[in-house]
C-alpha positions as CSV (number, residue, x, y, z in Angstrom):
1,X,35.5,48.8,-75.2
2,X,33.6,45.1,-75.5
3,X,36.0,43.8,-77.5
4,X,35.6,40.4,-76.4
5,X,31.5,40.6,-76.8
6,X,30.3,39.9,-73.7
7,X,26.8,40.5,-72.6
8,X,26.3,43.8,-71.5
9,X,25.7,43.0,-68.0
10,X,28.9,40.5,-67.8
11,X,30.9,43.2,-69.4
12,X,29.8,45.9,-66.6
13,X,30.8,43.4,-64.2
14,X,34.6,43.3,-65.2
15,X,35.2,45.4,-63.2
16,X,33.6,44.4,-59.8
17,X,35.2,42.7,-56.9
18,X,35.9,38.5,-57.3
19,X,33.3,37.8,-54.6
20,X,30.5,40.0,-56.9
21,X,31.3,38.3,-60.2
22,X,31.2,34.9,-58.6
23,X,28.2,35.4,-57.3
24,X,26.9,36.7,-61.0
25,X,28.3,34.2,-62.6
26,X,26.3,31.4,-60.3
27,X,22.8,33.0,-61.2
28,X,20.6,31.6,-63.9
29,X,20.8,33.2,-67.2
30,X,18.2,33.1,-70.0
31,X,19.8,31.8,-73.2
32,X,17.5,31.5,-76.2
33,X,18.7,28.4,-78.4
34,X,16.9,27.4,-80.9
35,X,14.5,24.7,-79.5
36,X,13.7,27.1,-76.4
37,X,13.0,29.9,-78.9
38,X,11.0,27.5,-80.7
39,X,8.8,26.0,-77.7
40,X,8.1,29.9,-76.3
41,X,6.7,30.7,-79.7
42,X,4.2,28.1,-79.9
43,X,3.3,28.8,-76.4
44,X,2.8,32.6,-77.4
45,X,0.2,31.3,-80.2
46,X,-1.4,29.1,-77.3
47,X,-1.3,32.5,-75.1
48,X,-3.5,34.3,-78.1
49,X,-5.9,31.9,-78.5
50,X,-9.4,33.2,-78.2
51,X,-12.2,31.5,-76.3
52,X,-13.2,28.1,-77.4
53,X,-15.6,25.4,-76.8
54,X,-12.3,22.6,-76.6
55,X,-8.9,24.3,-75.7
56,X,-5.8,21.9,-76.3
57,X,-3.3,22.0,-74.2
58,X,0.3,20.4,-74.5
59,X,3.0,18.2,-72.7
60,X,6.5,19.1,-73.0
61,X,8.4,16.3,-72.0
62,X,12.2,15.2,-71.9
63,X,14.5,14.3,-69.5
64,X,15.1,15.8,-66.1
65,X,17.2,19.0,-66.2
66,X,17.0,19.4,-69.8
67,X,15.5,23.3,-69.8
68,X,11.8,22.5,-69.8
69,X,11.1,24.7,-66.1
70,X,13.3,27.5,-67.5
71,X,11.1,27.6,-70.5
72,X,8.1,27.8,-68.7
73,X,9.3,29.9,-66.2
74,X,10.6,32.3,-68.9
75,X,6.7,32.2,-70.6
76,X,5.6,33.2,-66.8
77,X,8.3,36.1,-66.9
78,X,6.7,37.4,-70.0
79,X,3.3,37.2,-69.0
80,X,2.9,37.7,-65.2
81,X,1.2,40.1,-63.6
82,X,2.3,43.4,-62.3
83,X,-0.6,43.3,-59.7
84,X,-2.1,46.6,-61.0
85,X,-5.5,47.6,-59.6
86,X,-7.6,47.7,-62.6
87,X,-10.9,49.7,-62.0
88,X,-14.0,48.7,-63.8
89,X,-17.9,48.9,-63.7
90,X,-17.7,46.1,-60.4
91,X,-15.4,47.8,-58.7
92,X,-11.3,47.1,-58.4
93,X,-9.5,43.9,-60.0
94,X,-6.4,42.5,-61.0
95,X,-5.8,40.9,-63.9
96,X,-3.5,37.4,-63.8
97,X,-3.3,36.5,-66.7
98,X,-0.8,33.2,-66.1
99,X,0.0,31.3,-63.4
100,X,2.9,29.0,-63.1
101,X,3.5,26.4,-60.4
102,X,4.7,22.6,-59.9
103,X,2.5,19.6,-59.0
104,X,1.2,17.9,-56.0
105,X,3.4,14.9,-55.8
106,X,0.4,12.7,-55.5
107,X,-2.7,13.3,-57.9
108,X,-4.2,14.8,-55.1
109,X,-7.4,17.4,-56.0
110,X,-7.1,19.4,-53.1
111,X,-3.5,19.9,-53.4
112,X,-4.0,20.9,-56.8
113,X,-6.9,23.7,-56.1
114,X,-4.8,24.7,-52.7
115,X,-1.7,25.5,-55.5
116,X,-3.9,27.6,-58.5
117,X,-5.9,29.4,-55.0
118,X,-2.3,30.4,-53.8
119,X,-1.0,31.4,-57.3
120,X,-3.9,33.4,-57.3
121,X,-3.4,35.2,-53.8
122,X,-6.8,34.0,-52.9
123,X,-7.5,33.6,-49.0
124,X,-8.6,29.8,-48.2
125,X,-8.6,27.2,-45.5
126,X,-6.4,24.3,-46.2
127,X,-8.7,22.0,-44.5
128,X,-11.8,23.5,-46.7
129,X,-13.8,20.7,-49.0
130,X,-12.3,19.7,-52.6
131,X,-16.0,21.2,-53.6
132,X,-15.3,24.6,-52.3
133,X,-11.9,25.1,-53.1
134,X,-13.0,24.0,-56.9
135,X,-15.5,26.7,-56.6
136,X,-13.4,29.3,-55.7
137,X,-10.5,28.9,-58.1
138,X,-13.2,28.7,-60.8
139,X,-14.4,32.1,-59.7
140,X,-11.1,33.7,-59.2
141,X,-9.6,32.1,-62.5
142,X,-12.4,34.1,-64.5
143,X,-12.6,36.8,-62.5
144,X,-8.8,37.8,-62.7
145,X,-8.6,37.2,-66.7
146,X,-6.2,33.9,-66.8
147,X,-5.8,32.4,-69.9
148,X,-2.8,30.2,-69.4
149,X,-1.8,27.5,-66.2
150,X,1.8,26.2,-66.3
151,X,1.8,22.5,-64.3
152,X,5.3,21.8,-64.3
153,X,7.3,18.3,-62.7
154,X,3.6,17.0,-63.8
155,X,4.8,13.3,-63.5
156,X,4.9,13.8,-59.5
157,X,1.3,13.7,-59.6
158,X,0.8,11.0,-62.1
159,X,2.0,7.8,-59.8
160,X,-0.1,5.7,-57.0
161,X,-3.8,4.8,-57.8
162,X,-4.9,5.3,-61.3
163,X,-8.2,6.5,-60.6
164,X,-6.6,9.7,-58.7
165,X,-4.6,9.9,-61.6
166,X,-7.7,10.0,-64.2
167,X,-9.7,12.2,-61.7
168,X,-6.7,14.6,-61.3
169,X,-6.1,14.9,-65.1
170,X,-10.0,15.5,-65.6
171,X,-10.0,18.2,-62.8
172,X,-7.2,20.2,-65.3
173,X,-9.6,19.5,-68.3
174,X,-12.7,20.7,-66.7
175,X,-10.9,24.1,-66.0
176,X,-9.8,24.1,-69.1
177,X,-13.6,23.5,-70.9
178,X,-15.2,25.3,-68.5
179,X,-13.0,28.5,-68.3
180,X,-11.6,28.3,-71.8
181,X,-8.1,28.8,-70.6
182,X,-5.2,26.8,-72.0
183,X,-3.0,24.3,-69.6
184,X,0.5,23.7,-70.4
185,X,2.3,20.5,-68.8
186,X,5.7,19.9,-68.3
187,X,7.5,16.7,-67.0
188,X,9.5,13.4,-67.9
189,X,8.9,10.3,-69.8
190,X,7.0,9.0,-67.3
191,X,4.3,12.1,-67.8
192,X,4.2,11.1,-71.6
193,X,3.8,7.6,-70.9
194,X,0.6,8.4,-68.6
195,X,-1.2,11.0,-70.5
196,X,-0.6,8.6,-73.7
197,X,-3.0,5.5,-72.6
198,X,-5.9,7.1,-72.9
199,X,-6.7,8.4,-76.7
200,X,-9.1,11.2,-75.2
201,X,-5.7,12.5,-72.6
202,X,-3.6,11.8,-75.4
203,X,-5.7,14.8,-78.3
204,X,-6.3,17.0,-75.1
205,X,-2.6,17.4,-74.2
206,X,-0.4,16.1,-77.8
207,X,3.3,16.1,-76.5
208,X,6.4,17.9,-77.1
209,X,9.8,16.4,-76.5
210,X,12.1,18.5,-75.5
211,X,15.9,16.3,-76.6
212,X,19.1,15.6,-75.2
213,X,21.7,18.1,-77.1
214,X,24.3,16.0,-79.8
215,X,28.0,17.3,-79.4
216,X,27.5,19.4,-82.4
217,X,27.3,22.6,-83.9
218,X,24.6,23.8,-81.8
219,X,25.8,22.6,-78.8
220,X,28.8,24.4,-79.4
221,X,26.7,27.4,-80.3
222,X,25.4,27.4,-77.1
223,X,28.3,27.0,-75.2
224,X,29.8,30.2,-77.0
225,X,26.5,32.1,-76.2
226,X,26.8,31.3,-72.5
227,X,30.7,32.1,-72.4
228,X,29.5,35.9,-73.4
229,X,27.4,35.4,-70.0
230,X,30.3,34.9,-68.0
231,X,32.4,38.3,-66.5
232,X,36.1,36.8,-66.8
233,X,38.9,39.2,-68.0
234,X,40.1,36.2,-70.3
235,X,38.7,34.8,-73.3
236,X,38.2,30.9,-72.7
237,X,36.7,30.7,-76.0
238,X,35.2,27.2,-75.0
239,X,33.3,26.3,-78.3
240,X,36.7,26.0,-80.3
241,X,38.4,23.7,-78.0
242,X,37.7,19.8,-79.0
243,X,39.1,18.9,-75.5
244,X,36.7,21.4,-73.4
245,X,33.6,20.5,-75.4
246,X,34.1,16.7,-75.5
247,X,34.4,17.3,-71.7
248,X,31.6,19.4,-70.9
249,X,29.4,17.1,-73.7
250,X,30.5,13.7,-71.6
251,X,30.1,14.7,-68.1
252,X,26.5,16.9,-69.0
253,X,25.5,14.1,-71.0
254,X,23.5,16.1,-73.4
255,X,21.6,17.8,-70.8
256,X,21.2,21.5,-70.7
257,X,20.8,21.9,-67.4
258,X,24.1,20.0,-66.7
259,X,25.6,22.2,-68.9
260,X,24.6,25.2,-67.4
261,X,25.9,23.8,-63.7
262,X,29.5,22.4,-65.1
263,X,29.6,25.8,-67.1
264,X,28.7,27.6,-63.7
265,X,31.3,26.2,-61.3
266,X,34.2,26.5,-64.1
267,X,33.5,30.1,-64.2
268,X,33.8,29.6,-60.3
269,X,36.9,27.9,-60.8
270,X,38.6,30.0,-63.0
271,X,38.1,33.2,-61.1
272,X,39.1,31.9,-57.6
273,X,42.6,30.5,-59.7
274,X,42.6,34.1,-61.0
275,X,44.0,32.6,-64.1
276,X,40.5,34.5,-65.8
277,X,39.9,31.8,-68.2
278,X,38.4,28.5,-68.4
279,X,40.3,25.2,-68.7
280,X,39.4,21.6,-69.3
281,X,40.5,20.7,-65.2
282,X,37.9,23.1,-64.5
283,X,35.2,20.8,-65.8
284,X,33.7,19.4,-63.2
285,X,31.0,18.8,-60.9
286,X,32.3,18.2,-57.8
287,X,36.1,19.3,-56.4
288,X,38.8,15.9,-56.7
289,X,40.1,15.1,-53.0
């Protein structure tokens, strides 16, 4: 019996050898909190839009490893395709409906066609013209039915010569008008500051931050949630202890993805100890010598 109201899958895994629960307990876990839930339901009523003449598109920003590629990459999850041949009057397709991938670390055009042409499984030449590679995403973009393009770490691209930068940002907006598809970006502060200098960027991509956590009760939430993720025989129950949360809160500070890495190598910890349960020494990122 679940007494202690695990996860389905952590319970199962009780019972498996150390070596098999630390490996489970080191993959990434989908946890819906409230501003995750939030952000993927919005992006669901950006997923439905029908075609228009202006799409708008959006910037989720925040800090590094603050959740913003597990939310996008949990929109792609829901949304990607299953590479069915589809048969219609022209013959076979495929239908991709979303793409996800991260930016060119310069605002480079070619880079940025070369990355949609792979997402799409679309045979090219690397060295081919900006031109023909432009034409050829266009084409495949309609022709496979996407309605959605995920840019994540977009700030990578927005750095060196402002005039890449501009040309770059138009190249997304001309797919966007010209395919009436919808192009979510995700990135840091920096991103925010770039796209927000020029009123016309600014209305075509209005930004979302995505904020640190307080030490509160929905950090502590969270913390609880993720603890019913985690296959050890013991109860550490985590979110009651002042001394575990004011640890985890200080060394993560506020960040969700820090979180999710100290929370990670404690379950580690506490298996190899075989004490089963979590302890404030096992807070840590990185072993004391």
């Amino acid at each position: 019996m679940n007494e202690r109201n695990l996860t389905q899958e952590a319970f199962n895994y009780l019972d498996k050898s150390d070596e098999e629960r630390i490996l489970y307990c080191k993959k990434d876990k989908w946890i819906g909190y409230g501003a995750a839930v939030k952000l993927l339901e919005f992006l669901e009523d950006k997923f439905e839009d029908p075609p228009q003449i202006r799409h708008e598109g959006v910037l989720i920003y925040g800090d590094s490893i603050n959740g913003k590629t597990a939310i996008l990459k949990k929109m792609y999850d829901l949304h990607k395709s299953t590479l069915e041949p589809i048969e219609n009057e022209n013959g076979i397709t495929y239908d991709i409906p979303i793409i996800y991938f991260q930016a060119p670390t310069t605002p480079d055009e070619s880079k940025l066609y070369t990355r949609i042409l792979n997402e799409l499984c679309v045979p090219h030449k690397a060295v081919d013209k900006v031109a023909v590679k432009e034409k050829l995403a266009k084409h495949y973009l309609k022709k496979l039915g996407t309605k959605m393009i995920l840019v994540d770490e977009i700030h990578s691209a927005l750095t060196g010569n402002l005039n890449k930068q501009r040309t770059f940002i138009d190249d997304l907006k001309q797919l966007s008008n010209s395919l009436s598809l919808t192009i979510v970006l995700a990135g840091t502060r920096t991103a925010h500051s770039a796209l927000s200098i020029g009123e016309e960027t600014a209305t075509r991509f209005p930004s979302i931050e995505l904020p640190r956590w307080n030490n509160d009760r929905k950090y502590r939430s969270f913390v609880a949630t993720y603890e019913r993720c985690l296959p050890l025989k013991e109860a550490s129950n985590m979110a009651d202890n002042p001394e575990i949360m004011n640890a985890l809160f200080h060394q993560s500070e506020g960040l969700i993805g820090m979180t999710v890495n100290l929370l990670k190598k404690a379950a580690v910890k506490a298996i190899k100890s075989k004490r089963e349960y979590i302890k404030v020494e096992d807070i840590g990122y990185l072993p004391k010598l």
